[in-house]
VOMARNU-393550 format. One line per 8 residues: for each residue x, y, z of C-alpha. Coordinates in pm, 1 decimal, padded with zeros to 6 digits. Each point is the difference from the previous one (the first is absolute). Layout:
VOMARNU-393550
X:Y:Z  ... .
This chain:
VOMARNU-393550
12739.4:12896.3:21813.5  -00343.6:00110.0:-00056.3  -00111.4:00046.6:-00361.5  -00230.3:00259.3:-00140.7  -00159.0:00080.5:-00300.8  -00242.7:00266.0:-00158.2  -00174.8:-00014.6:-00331.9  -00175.6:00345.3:-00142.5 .
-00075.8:-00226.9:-00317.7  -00247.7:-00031.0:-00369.1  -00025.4:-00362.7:00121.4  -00129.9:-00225.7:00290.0  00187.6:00075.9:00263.7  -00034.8:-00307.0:00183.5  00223.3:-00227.2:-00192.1  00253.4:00277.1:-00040.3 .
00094.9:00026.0:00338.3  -00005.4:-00359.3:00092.6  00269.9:-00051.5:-00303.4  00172.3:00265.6:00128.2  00000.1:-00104.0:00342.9  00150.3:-00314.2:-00079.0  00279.3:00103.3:-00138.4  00053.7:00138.3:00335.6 .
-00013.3:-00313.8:00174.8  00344.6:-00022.2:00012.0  00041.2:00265.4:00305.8  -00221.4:-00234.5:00199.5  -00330.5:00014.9:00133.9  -00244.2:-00197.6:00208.9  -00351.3:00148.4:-00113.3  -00128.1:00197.4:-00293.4 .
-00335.7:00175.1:-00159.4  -00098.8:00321.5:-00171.7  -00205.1:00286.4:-00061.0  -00211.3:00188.5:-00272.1  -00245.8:00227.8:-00086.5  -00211.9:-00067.4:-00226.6  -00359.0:00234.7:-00097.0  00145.8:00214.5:00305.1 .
-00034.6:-00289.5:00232.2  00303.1:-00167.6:00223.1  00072.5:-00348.2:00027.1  00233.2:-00236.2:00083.0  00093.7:-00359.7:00028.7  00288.5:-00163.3:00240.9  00125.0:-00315.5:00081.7  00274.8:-00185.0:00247.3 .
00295.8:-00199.9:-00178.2  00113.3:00023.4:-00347.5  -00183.6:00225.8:-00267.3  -00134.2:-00348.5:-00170.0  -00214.1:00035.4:00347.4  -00131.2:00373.9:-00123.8  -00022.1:-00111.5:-00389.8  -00255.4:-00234.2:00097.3 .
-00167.7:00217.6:00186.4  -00035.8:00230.9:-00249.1  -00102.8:-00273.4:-00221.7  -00337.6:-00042.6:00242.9  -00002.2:00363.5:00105.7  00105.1:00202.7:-00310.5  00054.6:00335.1:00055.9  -00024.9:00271.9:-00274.3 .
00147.3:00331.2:-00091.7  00271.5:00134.4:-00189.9  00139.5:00192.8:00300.6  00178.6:-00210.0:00313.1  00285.8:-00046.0:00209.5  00177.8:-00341.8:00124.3  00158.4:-00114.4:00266.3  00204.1:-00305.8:00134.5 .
00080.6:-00011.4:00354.5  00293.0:-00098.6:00223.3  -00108.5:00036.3:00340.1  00131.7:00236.8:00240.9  -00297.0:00105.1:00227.2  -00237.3:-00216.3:00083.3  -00021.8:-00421.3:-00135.4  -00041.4:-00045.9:-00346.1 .
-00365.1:-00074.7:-00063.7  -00282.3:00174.3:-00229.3  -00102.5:00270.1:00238.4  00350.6:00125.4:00034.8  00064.2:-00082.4:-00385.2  00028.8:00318.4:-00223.1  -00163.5:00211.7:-00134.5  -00161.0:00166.3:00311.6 .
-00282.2:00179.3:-00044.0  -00209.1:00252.5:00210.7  -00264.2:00163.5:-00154.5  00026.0:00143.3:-00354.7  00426.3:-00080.4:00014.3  00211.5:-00318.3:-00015.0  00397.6:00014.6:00046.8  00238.6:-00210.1:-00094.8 .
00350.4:00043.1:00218.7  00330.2:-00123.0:00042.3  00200.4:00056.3:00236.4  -00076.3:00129.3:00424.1  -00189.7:00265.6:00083.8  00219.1:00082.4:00299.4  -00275.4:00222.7:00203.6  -00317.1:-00219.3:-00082.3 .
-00041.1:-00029.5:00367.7  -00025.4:00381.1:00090.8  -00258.4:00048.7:-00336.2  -00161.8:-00280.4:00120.3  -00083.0:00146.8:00343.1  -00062.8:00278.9:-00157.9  -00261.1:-00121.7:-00241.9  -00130.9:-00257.6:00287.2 .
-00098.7:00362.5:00200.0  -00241.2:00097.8:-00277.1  -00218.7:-00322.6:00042.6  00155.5:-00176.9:-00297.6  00046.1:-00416.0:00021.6  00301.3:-00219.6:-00139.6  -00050.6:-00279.6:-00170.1  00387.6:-00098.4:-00035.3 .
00268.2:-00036.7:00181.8  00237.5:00144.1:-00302.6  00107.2:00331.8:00028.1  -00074.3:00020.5:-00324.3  -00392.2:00072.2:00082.4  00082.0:00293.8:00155.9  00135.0:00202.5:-00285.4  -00403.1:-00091.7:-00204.5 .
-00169.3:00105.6:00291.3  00230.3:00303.6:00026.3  -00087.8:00098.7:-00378.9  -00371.6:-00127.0:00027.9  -00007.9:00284.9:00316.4  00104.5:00262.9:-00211.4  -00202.9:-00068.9:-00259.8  -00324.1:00011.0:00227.3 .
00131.4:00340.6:00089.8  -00034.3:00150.9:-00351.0  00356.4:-00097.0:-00157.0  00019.0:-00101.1:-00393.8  00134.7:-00369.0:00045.7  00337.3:00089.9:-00108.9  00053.8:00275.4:00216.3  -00170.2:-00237.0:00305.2 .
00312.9:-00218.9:-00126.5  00264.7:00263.7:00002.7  -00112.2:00077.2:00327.4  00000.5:-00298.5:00148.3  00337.4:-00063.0:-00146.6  00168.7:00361.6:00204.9  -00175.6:-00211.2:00278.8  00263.4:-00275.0:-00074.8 .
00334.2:-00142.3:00201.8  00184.4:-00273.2:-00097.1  00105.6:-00240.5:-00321.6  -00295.4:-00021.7:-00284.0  -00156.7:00017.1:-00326.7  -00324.5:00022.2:-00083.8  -00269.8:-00053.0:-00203.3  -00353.4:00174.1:00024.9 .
-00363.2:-00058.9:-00178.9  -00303.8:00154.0:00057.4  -00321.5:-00068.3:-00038.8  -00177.1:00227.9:-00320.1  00328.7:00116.6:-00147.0  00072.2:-00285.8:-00243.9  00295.2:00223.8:-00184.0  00178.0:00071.7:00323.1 .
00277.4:-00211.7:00186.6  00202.5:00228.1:00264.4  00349.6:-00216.4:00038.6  00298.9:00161.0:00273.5  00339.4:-00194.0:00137.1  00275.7:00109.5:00256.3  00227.3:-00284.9:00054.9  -00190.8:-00299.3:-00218.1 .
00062.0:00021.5:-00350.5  -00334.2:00081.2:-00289.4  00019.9:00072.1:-00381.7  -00245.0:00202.6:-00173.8  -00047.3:-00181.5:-00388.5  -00159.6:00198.7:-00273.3  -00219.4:-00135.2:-00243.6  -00214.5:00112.8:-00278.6 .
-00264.7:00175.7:00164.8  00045.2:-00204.4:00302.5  00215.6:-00022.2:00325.5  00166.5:-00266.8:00217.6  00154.1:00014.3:00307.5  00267.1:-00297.9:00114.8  00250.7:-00075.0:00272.4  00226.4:-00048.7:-00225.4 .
00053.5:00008.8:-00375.4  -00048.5:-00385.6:-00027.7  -00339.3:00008.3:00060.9  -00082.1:00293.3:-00285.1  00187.2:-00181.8:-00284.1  -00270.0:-00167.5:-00146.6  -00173.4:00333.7:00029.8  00215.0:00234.4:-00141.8 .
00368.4:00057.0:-00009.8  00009.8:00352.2:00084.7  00029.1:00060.9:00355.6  00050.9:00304.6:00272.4  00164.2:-00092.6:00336.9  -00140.6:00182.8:00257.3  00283.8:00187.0:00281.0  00003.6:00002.4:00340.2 .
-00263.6:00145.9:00182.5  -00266.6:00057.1:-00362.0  -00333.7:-00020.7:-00009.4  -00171.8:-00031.5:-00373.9  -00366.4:00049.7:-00087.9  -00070.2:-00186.1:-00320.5  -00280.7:00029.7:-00260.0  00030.0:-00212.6:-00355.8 .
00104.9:00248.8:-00136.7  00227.9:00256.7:00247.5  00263.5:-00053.6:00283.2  00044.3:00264.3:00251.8  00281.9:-00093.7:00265.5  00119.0:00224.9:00269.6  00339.2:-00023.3:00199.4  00021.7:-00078.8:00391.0 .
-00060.8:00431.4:00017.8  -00291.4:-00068.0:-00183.9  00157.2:00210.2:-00296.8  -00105.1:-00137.6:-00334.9  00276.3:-00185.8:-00150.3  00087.5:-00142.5:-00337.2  00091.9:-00381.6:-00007.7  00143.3:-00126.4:-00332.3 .
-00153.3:-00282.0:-00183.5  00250.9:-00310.1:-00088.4  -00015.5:-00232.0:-00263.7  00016.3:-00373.7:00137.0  00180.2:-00287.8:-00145.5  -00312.2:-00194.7:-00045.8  00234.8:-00362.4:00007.7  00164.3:00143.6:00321.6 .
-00303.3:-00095.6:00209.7  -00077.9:-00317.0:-00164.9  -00114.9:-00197.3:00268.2  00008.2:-00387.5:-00173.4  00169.0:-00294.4:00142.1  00127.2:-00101.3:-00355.0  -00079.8:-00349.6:00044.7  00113.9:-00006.0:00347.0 .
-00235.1:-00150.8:00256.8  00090.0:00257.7:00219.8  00112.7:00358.9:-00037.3  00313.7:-00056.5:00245.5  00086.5:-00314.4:-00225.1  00037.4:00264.7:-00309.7  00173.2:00254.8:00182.1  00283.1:-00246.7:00144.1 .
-00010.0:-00108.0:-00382.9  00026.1:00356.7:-00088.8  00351.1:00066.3:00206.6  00256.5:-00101.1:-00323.1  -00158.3:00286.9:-00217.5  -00068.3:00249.5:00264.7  00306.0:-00003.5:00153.6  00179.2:00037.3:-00386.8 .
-00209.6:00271.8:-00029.4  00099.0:00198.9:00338.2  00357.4:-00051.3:-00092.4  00029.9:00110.0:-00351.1  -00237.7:00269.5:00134.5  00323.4:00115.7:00205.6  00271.3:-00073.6:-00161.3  00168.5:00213.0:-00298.9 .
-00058.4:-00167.4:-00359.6  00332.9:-00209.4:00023.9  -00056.4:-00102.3:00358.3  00324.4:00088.0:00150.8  -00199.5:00314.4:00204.6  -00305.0:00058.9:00218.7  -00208.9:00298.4:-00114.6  -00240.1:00185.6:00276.7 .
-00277.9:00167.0:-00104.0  -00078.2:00365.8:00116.6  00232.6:00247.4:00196.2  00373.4:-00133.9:00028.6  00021.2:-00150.7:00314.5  00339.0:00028.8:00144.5  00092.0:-00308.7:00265.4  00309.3:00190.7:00121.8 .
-00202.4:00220.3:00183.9  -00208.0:-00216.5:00184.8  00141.4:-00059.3:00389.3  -00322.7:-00259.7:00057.0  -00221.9:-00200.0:-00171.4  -00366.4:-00007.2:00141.9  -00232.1:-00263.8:-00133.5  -00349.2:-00044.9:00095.9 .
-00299.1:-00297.6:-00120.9  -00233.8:-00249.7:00130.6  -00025.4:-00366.1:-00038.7  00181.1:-00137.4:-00309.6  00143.4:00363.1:-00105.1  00156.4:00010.7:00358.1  00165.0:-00329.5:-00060.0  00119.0:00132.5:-00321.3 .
00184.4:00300.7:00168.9  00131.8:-00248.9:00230.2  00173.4:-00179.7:-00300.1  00090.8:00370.8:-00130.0  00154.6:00099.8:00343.4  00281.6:-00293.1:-00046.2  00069.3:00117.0:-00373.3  00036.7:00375.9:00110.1 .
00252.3:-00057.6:00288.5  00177.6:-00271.3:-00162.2  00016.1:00129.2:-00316.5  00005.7:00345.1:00021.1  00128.0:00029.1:00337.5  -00359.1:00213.6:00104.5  -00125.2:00001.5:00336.6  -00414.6:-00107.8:-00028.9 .
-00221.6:00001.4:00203.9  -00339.0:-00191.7:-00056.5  -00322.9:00021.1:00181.6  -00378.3:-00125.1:-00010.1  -00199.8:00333.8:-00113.5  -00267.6:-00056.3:00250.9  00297.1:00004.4:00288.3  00192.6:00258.3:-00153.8 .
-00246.8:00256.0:-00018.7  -00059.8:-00010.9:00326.5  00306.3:-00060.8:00126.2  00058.5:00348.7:-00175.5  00389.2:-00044.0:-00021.9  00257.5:00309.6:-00073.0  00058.4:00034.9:-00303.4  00356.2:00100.4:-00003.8 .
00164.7:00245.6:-00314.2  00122.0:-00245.9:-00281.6  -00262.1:-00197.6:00058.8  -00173.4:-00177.1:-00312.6  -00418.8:-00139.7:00072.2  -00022.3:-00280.6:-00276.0  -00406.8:-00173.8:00058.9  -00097.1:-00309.4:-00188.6 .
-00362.8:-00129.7:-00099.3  -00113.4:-00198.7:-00237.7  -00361.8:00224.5:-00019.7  00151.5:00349.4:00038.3  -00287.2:00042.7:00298.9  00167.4:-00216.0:00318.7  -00211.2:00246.3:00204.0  00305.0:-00077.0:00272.1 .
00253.1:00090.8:-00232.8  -00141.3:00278.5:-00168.3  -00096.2:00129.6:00370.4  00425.5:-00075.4:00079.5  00100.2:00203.5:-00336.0  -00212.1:00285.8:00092.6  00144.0:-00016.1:00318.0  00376.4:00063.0:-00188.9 .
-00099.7:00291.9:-00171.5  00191.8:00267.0:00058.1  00249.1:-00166.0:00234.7  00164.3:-00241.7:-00219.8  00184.2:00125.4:-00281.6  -00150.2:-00190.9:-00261.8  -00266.4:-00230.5:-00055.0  00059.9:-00297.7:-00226.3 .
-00302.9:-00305.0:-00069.7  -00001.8:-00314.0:-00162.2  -00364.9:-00086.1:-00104.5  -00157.3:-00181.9:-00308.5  -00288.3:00257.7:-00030.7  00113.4:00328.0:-00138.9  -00312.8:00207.5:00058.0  00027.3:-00113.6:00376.5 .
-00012.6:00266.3:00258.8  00323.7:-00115.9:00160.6  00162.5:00035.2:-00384.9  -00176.7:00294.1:-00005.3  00132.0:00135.7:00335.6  00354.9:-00074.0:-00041.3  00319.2:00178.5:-00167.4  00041.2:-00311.1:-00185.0 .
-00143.5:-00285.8:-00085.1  00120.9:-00352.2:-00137.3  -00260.0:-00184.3:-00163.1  00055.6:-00381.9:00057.8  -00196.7:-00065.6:-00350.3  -00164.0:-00378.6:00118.8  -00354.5:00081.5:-00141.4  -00295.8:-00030.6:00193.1 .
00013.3:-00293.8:00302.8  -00329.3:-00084.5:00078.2  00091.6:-00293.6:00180.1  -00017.6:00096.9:00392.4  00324.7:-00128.0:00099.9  00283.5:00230.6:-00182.6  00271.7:-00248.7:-00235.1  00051.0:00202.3:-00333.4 .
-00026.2:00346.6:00175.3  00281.3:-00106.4:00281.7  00270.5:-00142.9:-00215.7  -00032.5:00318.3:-00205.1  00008.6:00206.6:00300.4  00305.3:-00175.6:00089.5  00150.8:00042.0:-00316.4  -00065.3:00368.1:-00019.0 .
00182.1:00004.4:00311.0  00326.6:-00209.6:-00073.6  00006.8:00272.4:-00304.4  -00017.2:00287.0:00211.4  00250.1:-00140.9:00240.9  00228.9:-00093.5:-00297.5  -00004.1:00348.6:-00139.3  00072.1:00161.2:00404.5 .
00280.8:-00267.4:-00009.8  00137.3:00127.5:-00333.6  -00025.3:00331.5:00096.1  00148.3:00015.5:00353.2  00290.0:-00212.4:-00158.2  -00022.0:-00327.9:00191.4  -00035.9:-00236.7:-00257.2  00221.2:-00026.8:-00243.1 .
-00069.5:00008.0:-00354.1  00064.8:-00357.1:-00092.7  -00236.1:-00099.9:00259.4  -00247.2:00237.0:-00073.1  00015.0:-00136.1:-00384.1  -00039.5:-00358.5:00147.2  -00285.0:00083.5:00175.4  -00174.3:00177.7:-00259.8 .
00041.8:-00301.0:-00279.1  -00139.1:-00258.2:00284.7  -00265.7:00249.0:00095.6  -00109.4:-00031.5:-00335.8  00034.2:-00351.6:-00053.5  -00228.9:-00052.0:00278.4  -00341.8:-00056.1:-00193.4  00150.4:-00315.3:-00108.9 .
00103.3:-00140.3:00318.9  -00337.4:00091.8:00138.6  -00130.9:-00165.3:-00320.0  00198.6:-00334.4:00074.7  -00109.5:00044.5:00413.9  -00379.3:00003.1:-00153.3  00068.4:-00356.3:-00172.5  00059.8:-00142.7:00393.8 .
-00380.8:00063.0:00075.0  -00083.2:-00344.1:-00013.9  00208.9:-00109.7:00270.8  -00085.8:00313.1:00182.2  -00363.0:-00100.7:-00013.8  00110.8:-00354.5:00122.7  00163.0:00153.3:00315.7  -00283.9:00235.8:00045.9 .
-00257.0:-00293.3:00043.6  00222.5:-00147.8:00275.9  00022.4:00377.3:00155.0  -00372.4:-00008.9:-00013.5  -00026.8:-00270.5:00264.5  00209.6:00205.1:00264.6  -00183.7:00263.3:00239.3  00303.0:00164.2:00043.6 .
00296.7:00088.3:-00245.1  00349.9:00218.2:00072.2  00188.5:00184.1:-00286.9  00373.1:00090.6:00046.7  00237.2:00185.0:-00201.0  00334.3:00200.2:00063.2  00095.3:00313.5:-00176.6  -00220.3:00095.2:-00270.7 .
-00173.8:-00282.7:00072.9  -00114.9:00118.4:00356.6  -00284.8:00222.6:-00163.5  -00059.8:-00257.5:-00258.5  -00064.5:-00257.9:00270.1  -00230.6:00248.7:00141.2  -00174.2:00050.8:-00306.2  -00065.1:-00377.9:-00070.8 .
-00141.3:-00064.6:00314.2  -00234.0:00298.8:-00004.0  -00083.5:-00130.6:-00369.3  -00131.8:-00364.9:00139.7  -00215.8:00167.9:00305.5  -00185.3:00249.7:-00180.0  -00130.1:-00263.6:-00303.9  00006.1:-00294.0:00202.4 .
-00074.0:00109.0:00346.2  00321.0:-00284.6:00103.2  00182.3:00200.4:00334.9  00355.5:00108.5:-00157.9  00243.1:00175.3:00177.2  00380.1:00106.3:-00151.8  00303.0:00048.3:00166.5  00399.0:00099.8:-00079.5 .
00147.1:-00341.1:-00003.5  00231.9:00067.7:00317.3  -00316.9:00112.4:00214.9  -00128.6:-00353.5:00003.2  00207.9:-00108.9:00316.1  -00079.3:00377.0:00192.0  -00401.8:-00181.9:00006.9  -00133.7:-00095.5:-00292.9 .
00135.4:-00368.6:00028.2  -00208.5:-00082.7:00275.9  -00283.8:-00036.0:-00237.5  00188.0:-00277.4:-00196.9  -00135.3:-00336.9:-00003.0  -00093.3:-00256.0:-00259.3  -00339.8:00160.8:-00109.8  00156.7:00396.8:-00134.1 .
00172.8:-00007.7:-00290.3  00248.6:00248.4:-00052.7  00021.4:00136.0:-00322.2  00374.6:00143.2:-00065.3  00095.3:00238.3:-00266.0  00378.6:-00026.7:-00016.3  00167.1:00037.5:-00387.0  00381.7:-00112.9:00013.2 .
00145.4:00328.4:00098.8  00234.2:00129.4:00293.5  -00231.6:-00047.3:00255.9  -00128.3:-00348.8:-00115.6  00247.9:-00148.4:00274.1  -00158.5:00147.1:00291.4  -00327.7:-00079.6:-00139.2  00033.4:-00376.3:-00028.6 .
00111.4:00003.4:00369.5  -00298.7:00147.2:00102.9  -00206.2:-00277.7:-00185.6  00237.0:-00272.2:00135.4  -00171.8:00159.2:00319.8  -00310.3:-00013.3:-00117.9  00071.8:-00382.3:-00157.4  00137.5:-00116.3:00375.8 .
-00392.8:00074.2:00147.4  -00165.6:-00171.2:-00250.4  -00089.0:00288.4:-00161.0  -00114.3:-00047.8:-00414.9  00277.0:00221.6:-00222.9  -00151.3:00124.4:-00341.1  00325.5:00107.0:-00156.5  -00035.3:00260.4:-00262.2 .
00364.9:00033.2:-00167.0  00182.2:-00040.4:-00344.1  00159.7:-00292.1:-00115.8  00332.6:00052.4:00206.9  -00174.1:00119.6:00331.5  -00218.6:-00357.4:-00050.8  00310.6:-00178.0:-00066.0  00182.7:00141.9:00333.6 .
-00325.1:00005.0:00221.5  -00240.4:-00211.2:-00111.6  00058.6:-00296.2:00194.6  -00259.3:-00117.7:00262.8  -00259.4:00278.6:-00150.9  -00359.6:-00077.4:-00050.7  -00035.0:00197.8:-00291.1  00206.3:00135.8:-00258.2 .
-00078.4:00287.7:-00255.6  00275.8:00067.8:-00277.6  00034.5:00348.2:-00122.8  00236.8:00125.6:-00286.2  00307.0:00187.3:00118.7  -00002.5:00360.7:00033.6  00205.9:00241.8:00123.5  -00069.8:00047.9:00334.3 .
-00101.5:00355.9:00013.7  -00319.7:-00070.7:-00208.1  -00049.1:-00300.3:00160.0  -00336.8:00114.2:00210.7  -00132.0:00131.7:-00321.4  00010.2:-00351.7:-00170.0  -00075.9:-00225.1:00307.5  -00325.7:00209.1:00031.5 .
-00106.0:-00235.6:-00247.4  -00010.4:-00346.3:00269.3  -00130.7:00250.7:00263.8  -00331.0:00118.8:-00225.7  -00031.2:-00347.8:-00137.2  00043.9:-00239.8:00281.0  -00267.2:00278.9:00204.5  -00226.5:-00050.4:-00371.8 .
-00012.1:-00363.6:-00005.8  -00017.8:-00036.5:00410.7  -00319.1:00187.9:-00056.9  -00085.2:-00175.9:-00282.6  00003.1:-00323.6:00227.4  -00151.3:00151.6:00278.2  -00308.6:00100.1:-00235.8  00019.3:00410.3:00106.6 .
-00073.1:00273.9:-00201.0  00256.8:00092.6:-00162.5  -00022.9:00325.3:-00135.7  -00238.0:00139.1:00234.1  00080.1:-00164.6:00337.4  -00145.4:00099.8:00277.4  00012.1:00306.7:00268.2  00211.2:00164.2:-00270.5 .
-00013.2:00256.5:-00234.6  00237.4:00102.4:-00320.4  00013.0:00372.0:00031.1  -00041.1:00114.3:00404.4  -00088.8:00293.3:-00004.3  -00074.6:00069.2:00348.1  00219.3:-00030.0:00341.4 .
């Protein structure tokens, strides 16, 4: 969500942190603006909308000094306009937060009793006129910050300036992520590592609960105790955080392009040099011993553990159990001895599902993730983790990050399967050689995106759209039809194929189309009944099939979309592929933004 940035620098600051901030405009944001000192004096600049809004600002209002921090906003309290726009300032200090200060409202009355006014409605406010208090009572600004921070409840990091220290930035999270990068003879801060890269490639990851007072050239952090502690310094892949769209026009175009070489890249990533074995990394991890499955995500990661939940009991014979983190933690369910947590995110810092694994510590008996960000405190926080390996997705809506994730997760469930002996070994060959061959056929489903955009310009027109799938293809159907509402802000609902007649039917008529994801497989039957159903009310049938499910079912369709064949247990993974693109060039049609649509963010970080 939120972005922030900090710049201790030998340079303008200004121009730093507006670079940097865009490469953080991929978590979302709906207002931006900075800070600096500069001769001892604070400034800063905001502005509503995109940060082209706050460069020309800047470009009428420069603002010197080689000392700042940045900020992009989503909004959480209060509407997004300039005076709730980051940074806040009161006094001699500016902040820059992300996240919820859960007991604004009781520092607020508090503060309100000694006389002082708000200017915002963001909660935000309160912690700079918390620090600016402390400060008029004698504190150094960086122990006024440290105190304001023991003041503290709730999901943050922050950011602080002050006014006459120009080699000081005072940076803390607990439950939103922030990097520290090291320069020569300067210092950065960063949400995430992303934003530092141009910067430096040397980075410390801050833990739960630090706080770290920086200088250009010294970095003191202290634990949640407030006992120093010593974070290491990583080397970054600099082309890891590349953040082009390689010709693309839009960043989600290059990452559905992407899928054929990242998904080649998971597998060989997992399986032994001659392919005929999947190889976990860290501690062995021994399936026979596990009497339940527990996975936990939000949005598209849920939908992936959906998928996962059919491979586990059908393959390996598992019982799963699969739940939205922001219900589950809540919900707090037993966790019953033999009990496995598995949590996926894309980010690493789902602040629901990093709140849900925390919640499994010491109850379930291990605690497995599948993220594509290594440093991540939910990789961090778990026994093991799987990387997914899909490079950075800037693109809002998830497509290169979920058919990894999904992959990931056949391979774990194919290794429990092989292990707990109920698949045999010729199958478990077979499904390792198509496994692999699947880069091509995703390949060869990339070559139908000209008649995909065709049938997405028709979708366009509707208000209204329905996606159903059986099987594996439940979640999938669930998955495309969250993909078209979030980019192109078209209502989509999905449903199990043999749910339609227990409601959903009633909103059939000649004006929904109903988009059906249905390869040739043992439950193709059933599924051409229900859009014979669908057919006999008018209804407008986008069949999405291979050449024989076309052949069998095609008839009296509005729409047809050939896939390649594919064996059926990867078959979500590949007809992702229709799902992201028909959603891409819907949106496309409908004129939205595409990568940064709105209301949304890429990495939510709060509840």
């Amino acid at each position: 969500m939120c972005g922030i940035v900090g710049v201790l620098g030998n340079h303008e600051a200004a121009p730093l942190l507006v670079e940097a901030l865009k490469r953080l405009e991929y978590r979302g944001y709906d207002s931006a603006g900075i800070a600096t000192v500069n001769s001892g004096a604070l400034g800063r600049r905001r502005a509503v909308g995109k940060l082209v809004n706050l460069s020309d600002l800047l470009v009428h209002e420069p603002l010197a000094g080689k000392s700042g921090i940045g900020h992009t906003r989503w909004a959480t309290h209060g509407a997004p306009n300039v005076v709730n726009a980051h940074p806040h300032r009161a006094g001699p200090v500016a902040v820059v937060h992300n996240g919820i200060i859960e007991n604004f409202r009781e520092l607020r009355e508090e503060l309100a009793a000694t006389g002082i006014d708000f200017v915002t409605e963001t909660d935000t406010e309160t912690v700079a006129l918390m620090t600016q208090r402390y400060v008029q009572e004698g504190l150094a600004p960086a122990d006024a910050a440290l105190k304001t921070l023991s003041r503290l409840e709730g999901a943050f990091a922050l950011a602080f300036l002050f006014e006459g220290e120009d080699d000081l930035i005072v940076a803390a999270r607990k439950g939103s992520p922030l990097a520290i990068g090291h320069g020569d003879g300067e210092m950065f801060v960063g949400s995430d590592a992303i934003a530092l890269a141009p910067l430096t490639d040397r980075i410390t990851y801050l833990e739960e609960g630090d706080s770290a007072v920086l200088t250009r050239t010294s970095l003191v952090i202290r634990d949640a105790n407030g006992q120093l502690a010593n974070r290491g310094i990583k080397k970054i892949e600099i082309d890891q955080t590349r953040v082009d769209k390689g010709g693309h026009k839009h960043f989600m175009a290059k990452e559905i392009a992407e899928q054929p070489t990242v998904l080649g890249e998971a597998i060989r990533n997992y399986l032994s040099s001659d392919g005929t074995a999947i190889s976990l990394p860290g501690d062995a991890l021994d399936f026979t011993k596990i009497n339940r499955l527990t996975m936990v995500a939000c949005g598209t990661a849920f939908y992936a553990c959906l998928t996962a939940k059919y491979w586990f009991e059908q393959l390996a014979n598992m019982p799963v159990e699969v739940d939205v983190a922001s219900e589950f933690r809540y919900r707090e369910p037993p966790v019953t001895e033999g009990t496995v947590a598995l949590f996926v995110s894309q980010s690493g810092e789902t602040a629901d599902t990093l709140a849900a694994l925390r919640y499994c510590e010491g109850k379930a008996d291990k605690i497995l993730s599948v993220v594509n960000v290594p440093e991540s405190s939910i990789a961090r926080e778990s026994d093991i983790a799987f990387p997914i390996l899909a490079g950075t997705e800037i693109g809002v809506a998830s497509t290169k990050a979920f058919t990894c994730q999904l992959t990931v997760l056949l391979l774990l469930a194919l290794e429990a399967a092989k292990q707990r002996g109920t698949l045999d070994d010729a199958r478990f060959a077979e499904l390792l050689k198509n496994l692999s061959a699947l880069p091509g056929l995703v390949n060869i489903a990339l070559d139908g995106e000209p008649q995909m955009a065709a049938a997405a310009r028709k979708l366009a027109e509707a208000r209204d759209i329905l996606f159903l799938g059986r099987g594996v293809m439940y979640p999938l159907a669930l998955e495309g039809a969250l993909k078209l509402k979030e980019i192109s802000y078209i209502h989509a609902e999905a449903y199990a194929s043999g749910e339609l007649k227990h409601g959903p039917i009633a909103l059939i008529d000649k004006h929904v189309p109903v988009v059906v994801l249905a390869p040739r497989d043992s439950l193709f039957d059933k599924t051409v009944s229900n859009m014979q159903e669908v057919m006999a009310r008018a209804g407008k049938v986008l069949l999405v099939s291979d050449r024989a499910g076309l052949d069998e079912g095609g008839d009296g369709t509005w729409l047809t979309l050939q896939m390649p064949s594919v064996d059926p247990v990867l078959s979500p993974i590949l007809y992702a592929v229709p799902a992201q693109l028909l959603a891409y060039h819907t949106a496309i049609a409908k004129g939205t933004d595409v990568d940064q649509p709105r209301n949304l963010a890429k990495s939510v970080t709060v509840e």
